[in-house]
C-alpha positions as CSV (number, residue, x, y, z in Angstrom):
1,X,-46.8,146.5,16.6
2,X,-44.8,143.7,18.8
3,X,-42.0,142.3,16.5
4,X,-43.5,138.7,17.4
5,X,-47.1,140.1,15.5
6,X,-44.6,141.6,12.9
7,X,-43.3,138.6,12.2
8,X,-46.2,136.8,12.0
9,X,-48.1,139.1,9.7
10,X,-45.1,138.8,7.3
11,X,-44.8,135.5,7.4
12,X,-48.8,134.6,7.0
13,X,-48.8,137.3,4.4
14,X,-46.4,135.4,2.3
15,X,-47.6,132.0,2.6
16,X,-51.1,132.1,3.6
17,X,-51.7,128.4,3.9
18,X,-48.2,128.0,6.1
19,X,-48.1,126.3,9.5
20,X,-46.3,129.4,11.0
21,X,-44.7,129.2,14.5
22,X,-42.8,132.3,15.6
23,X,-40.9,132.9,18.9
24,X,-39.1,136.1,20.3
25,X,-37.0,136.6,22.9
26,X,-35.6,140.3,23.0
27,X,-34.1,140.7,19.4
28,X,-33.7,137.1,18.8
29,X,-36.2,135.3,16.3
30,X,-37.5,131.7,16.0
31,X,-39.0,131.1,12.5
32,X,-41.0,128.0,11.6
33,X,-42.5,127.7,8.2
34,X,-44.1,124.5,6.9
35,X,-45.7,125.5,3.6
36,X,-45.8,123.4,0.3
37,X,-44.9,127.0,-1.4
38,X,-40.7,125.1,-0.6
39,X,-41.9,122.0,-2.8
40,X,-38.4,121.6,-5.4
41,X,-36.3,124.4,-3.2
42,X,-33.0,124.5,-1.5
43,X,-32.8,125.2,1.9
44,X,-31.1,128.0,1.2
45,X,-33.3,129.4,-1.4
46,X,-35.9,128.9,1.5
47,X,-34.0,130.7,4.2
48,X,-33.3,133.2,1.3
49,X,-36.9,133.8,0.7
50,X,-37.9,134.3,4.6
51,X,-34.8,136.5,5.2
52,X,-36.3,138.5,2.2
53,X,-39.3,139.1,4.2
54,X,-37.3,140.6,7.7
55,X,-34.4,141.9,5.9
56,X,-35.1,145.4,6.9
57,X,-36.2,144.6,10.4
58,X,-32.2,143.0,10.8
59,X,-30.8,146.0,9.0
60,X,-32.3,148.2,11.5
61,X,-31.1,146.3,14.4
62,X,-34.6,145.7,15.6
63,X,-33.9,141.6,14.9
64,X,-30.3,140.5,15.4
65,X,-30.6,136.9,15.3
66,X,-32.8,134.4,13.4
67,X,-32.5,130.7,13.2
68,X,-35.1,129.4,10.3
69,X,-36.9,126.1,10.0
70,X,-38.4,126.4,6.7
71,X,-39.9,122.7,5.4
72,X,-43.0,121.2,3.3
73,X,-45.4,119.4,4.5
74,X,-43.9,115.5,3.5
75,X,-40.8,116.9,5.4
76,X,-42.6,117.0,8.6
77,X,-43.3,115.0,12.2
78,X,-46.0,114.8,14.0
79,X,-43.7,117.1,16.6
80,X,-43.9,120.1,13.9
């Protein structure tokens, strides 16, 4: 499986009703999670919980770098 599907089949898995964007480029990650499941939690609890999910795949060395944008819904823009 691409990492790109990998990631995305994590992610959905997780938070079925998420917007979920996810962009590779060689082992560097994009992550975009809008999900209402982040209602009342820090942004580093968020990060926390999505780094849970690909913890193995940076441990590996398959996924070296990851920037997270993890938000609810009312912490969207239209350009989300």
């Amino acid at each position: 499986m691409q990492l790109k599907d990998e990631l995305t089949t994590r992610l959905k898995n997780k938070f079925p009703k998420a917007r979920i964007s996810v962009e590779v480029q060689g082992s560097s990650a994009f992550l975009g999670v809008i999900s209402d499941d982040f209602l009342g939690h820090s942004q580093v609890q968020r990060q926390q919980t999505v780094y849970g999910l690909i913890s193995d795949l940076i441990q590996t060395g398959e996924l070296h770098a990851v920037t997270i944008h993890a938000k609810t819904l009312a912490e969207t823009t239209d350009s989300d």
